[in-house]
N, C-alpha and C positions, 0 to 999 in steps of 0.2 A: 741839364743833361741827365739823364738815367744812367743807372749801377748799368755794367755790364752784368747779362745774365750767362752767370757762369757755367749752366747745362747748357744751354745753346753753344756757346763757345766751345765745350767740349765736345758738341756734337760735329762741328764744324772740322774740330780738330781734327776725328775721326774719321770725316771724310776725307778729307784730306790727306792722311797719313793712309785709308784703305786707297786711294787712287797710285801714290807713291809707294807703297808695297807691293801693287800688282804692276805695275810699269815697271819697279828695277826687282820684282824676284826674276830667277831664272827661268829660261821658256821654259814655260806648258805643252804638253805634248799636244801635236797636231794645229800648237796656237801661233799663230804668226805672232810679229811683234806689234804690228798694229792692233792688230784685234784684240791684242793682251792689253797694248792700252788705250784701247776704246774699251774692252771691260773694267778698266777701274774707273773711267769717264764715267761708266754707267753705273755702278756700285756706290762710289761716291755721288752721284744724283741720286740715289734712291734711298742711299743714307738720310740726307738732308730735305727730301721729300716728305718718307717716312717721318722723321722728328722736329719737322716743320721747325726745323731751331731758326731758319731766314724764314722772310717771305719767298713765294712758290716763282716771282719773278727773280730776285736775287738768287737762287739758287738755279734757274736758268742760264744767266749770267754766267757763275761761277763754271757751270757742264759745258757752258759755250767756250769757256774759255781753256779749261781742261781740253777740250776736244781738240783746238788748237794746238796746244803744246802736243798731240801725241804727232810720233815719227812718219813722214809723208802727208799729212793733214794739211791743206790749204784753208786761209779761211773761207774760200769759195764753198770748200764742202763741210766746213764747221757750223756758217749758215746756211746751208740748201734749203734744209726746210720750212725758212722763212719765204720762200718762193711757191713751196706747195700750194694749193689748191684750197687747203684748208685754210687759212693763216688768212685769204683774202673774203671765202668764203662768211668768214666767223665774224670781220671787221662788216660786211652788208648786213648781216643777220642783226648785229648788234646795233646797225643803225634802225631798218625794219620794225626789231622789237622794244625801242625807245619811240620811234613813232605813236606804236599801238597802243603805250603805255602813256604819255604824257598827250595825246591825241583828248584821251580816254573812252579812246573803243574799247579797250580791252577792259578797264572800270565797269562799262556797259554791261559788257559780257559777263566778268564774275559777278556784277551785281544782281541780275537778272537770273543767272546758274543757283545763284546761293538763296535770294527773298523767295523765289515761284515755290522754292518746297513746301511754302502752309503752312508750316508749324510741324512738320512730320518729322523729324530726325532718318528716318527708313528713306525719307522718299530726297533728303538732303544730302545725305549718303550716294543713293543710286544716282540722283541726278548730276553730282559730281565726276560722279567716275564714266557716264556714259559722255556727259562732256568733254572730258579732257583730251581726247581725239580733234574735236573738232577745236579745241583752241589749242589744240599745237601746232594746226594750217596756220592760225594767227598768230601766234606768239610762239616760235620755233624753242627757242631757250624754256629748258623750264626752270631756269634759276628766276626768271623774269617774270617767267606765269606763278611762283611762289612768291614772287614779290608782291605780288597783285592778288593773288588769292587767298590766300593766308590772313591778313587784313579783313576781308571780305566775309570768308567765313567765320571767322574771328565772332565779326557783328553780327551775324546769322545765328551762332548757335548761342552767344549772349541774349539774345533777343529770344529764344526757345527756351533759356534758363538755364542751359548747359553751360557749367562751368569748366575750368579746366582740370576739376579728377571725374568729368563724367565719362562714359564708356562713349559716348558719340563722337564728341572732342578728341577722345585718342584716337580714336579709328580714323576721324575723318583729317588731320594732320598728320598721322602717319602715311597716306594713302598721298596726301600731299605731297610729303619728302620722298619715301620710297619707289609707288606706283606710277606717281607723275611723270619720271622720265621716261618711263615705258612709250609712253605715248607718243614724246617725241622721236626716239630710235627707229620706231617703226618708218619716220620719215627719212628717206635721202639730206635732206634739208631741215631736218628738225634737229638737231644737235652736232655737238661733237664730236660725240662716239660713233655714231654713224655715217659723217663726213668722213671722220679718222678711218676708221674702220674699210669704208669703202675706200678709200685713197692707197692706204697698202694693199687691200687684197688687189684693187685695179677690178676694170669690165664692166661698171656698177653703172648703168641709166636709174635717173627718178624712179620708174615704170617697175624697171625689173630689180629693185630694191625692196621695193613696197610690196611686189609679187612675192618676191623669198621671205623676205620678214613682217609684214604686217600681221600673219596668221600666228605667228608664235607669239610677240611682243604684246596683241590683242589679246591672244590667250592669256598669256601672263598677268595679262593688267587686270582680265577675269577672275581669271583663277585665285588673284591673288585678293583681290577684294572679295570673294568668296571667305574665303582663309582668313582673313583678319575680321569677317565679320564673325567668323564663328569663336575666331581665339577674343576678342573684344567682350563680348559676351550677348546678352539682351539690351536695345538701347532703351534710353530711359524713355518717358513719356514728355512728347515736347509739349510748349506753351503755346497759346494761338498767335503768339506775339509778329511772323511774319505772314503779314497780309497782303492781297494784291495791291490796295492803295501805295504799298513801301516801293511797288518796281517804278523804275523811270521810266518815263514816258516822254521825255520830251524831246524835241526833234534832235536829229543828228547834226552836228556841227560841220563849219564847214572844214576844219582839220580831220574827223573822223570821216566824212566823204572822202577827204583827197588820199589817206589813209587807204580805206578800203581801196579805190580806183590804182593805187599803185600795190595793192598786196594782190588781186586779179591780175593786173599785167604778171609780175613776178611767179604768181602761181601759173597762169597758163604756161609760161617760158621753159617753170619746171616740167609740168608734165610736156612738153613737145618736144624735149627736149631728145628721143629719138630723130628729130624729124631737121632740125641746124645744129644736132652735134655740140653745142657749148656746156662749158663746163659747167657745173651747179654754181658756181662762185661768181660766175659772168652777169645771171640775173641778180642774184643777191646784191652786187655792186649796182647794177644800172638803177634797184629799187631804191639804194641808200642815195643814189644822187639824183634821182628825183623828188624824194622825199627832204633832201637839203638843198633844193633850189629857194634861191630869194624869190620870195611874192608868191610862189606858188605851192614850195614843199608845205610839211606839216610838221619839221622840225627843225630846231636852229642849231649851227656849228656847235654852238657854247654847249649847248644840251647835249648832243652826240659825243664831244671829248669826251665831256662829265661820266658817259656811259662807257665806254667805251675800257676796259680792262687790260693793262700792258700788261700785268704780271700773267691772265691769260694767256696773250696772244705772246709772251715769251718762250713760257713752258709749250706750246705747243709748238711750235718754230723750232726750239729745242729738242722736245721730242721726238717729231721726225728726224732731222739731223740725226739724232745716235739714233734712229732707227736703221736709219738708210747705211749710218755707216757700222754699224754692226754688223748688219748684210754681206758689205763690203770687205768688209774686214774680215768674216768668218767668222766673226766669235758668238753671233746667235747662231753661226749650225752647230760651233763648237759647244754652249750649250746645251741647245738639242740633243747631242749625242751624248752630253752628260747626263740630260733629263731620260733619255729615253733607255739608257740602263738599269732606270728603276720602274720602267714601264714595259722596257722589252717582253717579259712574259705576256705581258696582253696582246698581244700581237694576234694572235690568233683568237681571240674576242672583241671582234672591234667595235661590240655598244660600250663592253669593260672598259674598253679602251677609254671611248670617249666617257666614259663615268668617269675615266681617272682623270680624264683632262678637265672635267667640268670643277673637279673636287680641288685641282689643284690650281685651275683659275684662280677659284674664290679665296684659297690661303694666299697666293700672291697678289691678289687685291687687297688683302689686308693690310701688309705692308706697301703698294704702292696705290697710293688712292689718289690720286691724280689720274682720272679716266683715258686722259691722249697719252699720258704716259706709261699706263697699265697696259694697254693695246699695242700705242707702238713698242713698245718692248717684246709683250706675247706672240702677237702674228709673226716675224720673222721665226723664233723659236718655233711652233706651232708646223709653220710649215716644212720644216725638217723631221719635228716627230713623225706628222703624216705622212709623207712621204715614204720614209724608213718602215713605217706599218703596210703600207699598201690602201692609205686612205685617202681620199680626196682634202686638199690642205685647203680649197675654198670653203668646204661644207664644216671639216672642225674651225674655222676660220669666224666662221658666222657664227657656230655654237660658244667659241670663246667671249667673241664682243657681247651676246646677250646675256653670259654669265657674269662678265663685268661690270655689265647695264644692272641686272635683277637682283642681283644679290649682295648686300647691304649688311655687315653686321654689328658696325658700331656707329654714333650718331657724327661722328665728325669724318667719316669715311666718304662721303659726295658733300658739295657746297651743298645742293637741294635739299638735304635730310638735314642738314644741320639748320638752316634757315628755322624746318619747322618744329627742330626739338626746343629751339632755342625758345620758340612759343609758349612752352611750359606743359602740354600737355599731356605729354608720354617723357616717358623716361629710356633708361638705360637697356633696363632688362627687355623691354616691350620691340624696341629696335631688333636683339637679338632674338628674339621669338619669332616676330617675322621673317627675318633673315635666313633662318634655319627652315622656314616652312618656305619659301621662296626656292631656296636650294631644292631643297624635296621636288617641288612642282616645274624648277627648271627640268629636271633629271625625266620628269615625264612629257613635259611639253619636248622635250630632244629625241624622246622615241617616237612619238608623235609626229612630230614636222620631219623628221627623215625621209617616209614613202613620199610626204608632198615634195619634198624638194628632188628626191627622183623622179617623178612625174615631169617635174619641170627640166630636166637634163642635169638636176644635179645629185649623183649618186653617191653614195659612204665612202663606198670598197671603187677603187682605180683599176683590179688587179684582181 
């Protein structure tokens, strides 16, 4: 057995002792006693978040169980959001994109993305990034499509001579951890910041998801390889070394056909999904049990557990839960009205406004870098600021989740980025360089998509 690690333990501690400080101090003015402690519920989860002293499942546990003990809590509503929308969604996704990947369509795919550039660095670059659209239809997760591409280009730019302190290599794995998720957000069904995200605000079709965010998120995923290709510097001169003889050619299997034929079903379901009303989570499931039928799926039980992430589908189970009951509780308006005392002057600016909100995302994603847990925490708060300002709390609502998504400033802050520091190619400083220039570009893609998203019926100002 192992030494106990005695900073974790203290971190623990610390949790612990801030849950039971704010449950027996005296009330808070305007705080109920619930919502005072459903906020040490939530203090204490973002302690242990933060300083990742547990695993991200064990520390779900621990919120779930806090949440329990607070006064009037059933544990009907301590799990709720084990019942959300999400939580089943995330379990078909994650069969889906175990398919694509042990199939090896999606192998296909990065292989084919990474050899066709020729030997060009420029043109292995661009053809990456204008990719990644089209295989977040196929591989929703991008932790998954990092699994699978990372490897990939790995052998690609070895094979050009690029090492890992060459300026191609940095670019083209930063692009990987950072930009990659762009592409999935932009989907209904491409992650789960954007499930999440649509599940609290509520109203969200496939359709009219993709209508409000694809143009920012696309933006971003542009702009932002713009931006790193100029922070990166000049790339080097490739080798001729990836030739067309190296792409695969050879037929499709019959796992990769049944593959594709259930990712068509699943994809039409989503977009018609105006047309029978089901939830995004309804196809996700029907795809994952067809694709785990005996004789005919393309994947087996054993493989899907394997894939399959509890400590994920804990935290976010969790995270709704104290989202929903912080709502409930009053302690995110009660927040809100503490956040918006130091924002009340903007009120009467309300791009200022949202600069402050943008700015102050990304310092609270610092400290809570668990994506469903950053969001569900924000959005409640969020729509109390807006409101009190006279702004529309859907439209800051949407600006919060992209700032969550885009903006990155240290390597262990999303699984994705870390995956690909862990690579070797980029470092510390490189991550916050783009981070800061990401922030910058968010700030202008949000003045930017404002008149579109008025166009579409959604305005700034309520008032």
């Amino acid at each position: 057995m192992g030494k106990p690690n005695p900073i974790g333990t203290g971190w623990i501690a610390t949790a612990l002792a801030a849950y039971a400080i704010t449950r027996l101090a005296p009330p808070l003015a305007s705080l109920t006693p619930l919502g005072q402690a459903v906020l040490g519920a939530a203090l204490a989860g973002t302690i242990l978040w933060v300083s990742e002293a547990v695993p991200l499942g064990v520390t779900a546990i621990v919120v779930l169980i806090l949440l329990g003990l607070c006064p009037g809590v059933r544990l009907a509503d301590a799990v709720g959001g084990f019942a959300s929308d999400v939580t089943f969604f995330l379990i078909g996704a994650t069969a889906i994109g175990a398919a694509v990947e042990t199939s090896g369509l999606a192998a296909r795919a990065a292989h084919f993305l990474s050899r066709s550039a020729r030997g060009s660095p420029a043109r292995l670059y661009a053809q990456m990034i204008a990719g990644l659209p089209l295989l977040a239809l196929m591989v929703p997760s991008a932790i998954t499509r990092n699994a699978i591409l990372i490897p990939a280009y790995r052998d690609a730019l070895t094979a050009m001579g690029a090492g890992q302190a060459s300026r191609v290599g940095r670019a083209v794995m930063l692009a990987l951890g950072m930009l990659n998720p762009l592409a999935s957000s932009a989907l209904l069904t491409g992650g789960i910041t954007s499930i999440t995200a649509a599940t609290l605000l509520g109203g969200f079709s496939w359709l009219t998801w993709f209508a409000l965010m694809a143009a920012p998120y696309y933006a971003l995923l542009v702009l932002g390889a713009v931006y790193l290709r100029l922070m990166v510097g000049r790339f080097e001169a490739g080798s001729a070394g990836c030739r067309d003889d190296l792409i695969r050619r050879d037929p499709l299997s019959g796992a990769e056909l049944r593959t594709l034929a259930v990712l068509a079903i699943t994809s039409l379901m989503w977009l018609t999904d105006h047309l029978h009303g089901l939830s995004p989570a309804i196809p996700a499931l029907i795809g994952a049990a067809l694709l785990l039928l005996p004789g005919t799926g393309a994947l087996t039980w054993k493989t899907f557990e394997a894939r399959l992430s509890w400590g994920l589908i804990l935290t976010v189970g969790t995270s709704l839960s104290l989202a929903v009951l912080m709502t409930r509780s009053g302690a995110a308006a009660w927040l809100g009205q503490l956040f918006f005392q130091h924002l009340s002057t903007l009120a009467g600016a309300p791009l200022v406004l949202v600069a402050g909100l943008i700015v102050a995302t990304a310092l609270v994603h610092l400290a809570i870098t668990n994506l469903a847990a950053c969001i569900a925490l924000l959005l409640p708060i969020n729509a109390t600021i807006a409101q009190a300002a006279g702004l529309n709390p859907l439209v800051t609502g949407l600006l919060i989740t992209i700032v969550v998504d885009a903006v990155i400033l240290y390597p262990v802050q999303t699984a994705s980025n870390l995956m690909a520091y862990e690579s070797g190619y980029f470092g510390r400083a490189d991550v916050r360089r783009l981070g800061l220039g990401m922030l910058a570009l968010v700030m202008l893609v949000s003045v930017l998509v404002l008149p579109y998203w008025s166009r579409l019926g959604l305005p700034l100002a309520v008032r």
